[in-house]
C-alpha positions in Angstrom: 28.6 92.5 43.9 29.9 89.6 45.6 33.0 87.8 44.8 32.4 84.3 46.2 30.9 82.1 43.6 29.3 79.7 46.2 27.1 82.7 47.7 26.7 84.5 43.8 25.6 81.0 43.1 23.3 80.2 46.1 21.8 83.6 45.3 20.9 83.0 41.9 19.5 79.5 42.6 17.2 81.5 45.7 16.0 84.2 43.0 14.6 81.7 40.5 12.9 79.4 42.9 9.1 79.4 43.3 8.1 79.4 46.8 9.7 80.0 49.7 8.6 78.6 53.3 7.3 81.1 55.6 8.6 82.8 58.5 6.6 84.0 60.8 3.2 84.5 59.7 3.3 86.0 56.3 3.5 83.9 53.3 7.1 84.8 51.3 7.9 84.4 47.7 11.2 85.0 46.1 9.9 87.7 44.3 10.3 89.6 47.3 13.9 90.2 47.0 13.7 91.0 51.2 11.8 88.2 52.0 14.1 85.6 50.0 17.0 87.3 51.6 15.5 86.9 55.3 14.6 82.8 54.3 18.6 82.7 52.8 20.1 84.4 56.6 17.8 82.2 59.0 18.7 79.0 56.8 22.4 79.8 56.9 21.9 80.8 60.9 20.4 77.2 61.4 23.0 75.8 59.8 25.7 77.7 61.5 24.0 76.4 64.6 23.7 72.3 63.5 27.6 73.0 63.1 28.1 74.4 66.7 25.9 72.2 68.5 27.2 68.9 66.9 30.0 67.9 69.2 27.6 68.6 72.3 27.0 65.7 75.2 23.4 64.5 75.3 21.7 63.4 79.1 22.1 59.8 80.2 18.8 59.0 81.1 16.4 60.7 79.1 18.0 62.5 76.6 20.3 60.9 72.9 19.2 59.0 70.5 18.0 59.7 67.1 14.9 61.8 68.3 16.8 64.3 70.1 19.1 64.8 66.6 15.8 65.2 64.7 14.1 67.8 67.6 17.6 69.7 68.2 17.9 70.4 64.6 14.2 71.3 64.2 15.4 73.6 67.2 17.8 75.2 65.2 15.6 75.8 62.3 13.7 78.0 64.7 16.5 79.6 66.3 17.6 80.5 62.4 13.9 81.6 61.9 13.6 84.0 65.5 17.3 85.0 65.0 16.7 86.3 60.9 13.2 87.8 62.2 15.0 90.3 64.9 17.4 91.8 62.2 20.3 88.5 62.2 23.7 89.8 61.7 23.5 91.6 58.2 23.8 88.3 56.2 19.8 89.1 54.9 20.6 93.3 53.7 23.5 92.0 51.8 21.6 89.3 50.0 18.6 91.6 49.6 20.6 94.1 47.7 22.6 91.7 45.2 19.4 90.1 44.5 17.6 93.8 43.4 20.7 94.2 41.5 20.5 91.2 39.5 16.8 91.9 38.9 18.1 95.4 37.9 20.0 93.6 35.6 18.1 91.3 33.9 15.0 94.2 33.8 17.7 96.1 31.5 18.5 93.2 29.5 15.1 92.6 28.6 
């Protein structure tokens, strides 16, 4: 189980949600504990990359401005998206199995 309330938390809110964007081709819903978990990495992934690429020095001529924040973090959505798709770094198989557990969980209950 894991111990951090903000990720138990973010878990919870991702397995009672109703649909999920896609990634890729296929059309995901939270239901799919895999899927959901997948969505959960490449958002945190894009996020992790808005933080990195934030202090970064934009071209002179033809680059700044308020269309290159909206496009580079667009960018980073589908960095998170490709990155999440090829296996990310674990984040996704960790999520997957808390959220089968908790739908273990609330199957027993029932």
């Amino acid at each position: 189980m894991i111990e951090d309330p903000f990720i138990g938390q973010a878990i919870t809110l991702a397995s009672q949600g109703a649909q999920k964007p896609s990634i890729g081709d296929r059309t995901r819903s939270v239901n799919d504990p895999d899927a959901a978990a997948k969505d959960f990495e490449a958002f945190f992934i894009s996020q992790m990359m808005d933080q990195m690429f934030a202090g970064l020095a934009t071209d002179g001529l033809f680059g700044g401005g308020q269309a290159e924040k909206v496009f580079r973090g667009m960018l980073n959505q589908e960095y998170g998206k490709a990155i999440a798709e090829q296996g990310g770094f674990g984040l996704g198989a960790m999520v997957s199995r808390e959220l089968i557990g908790l739908q273990e969980q609330a199957n027993q209950a029932q």
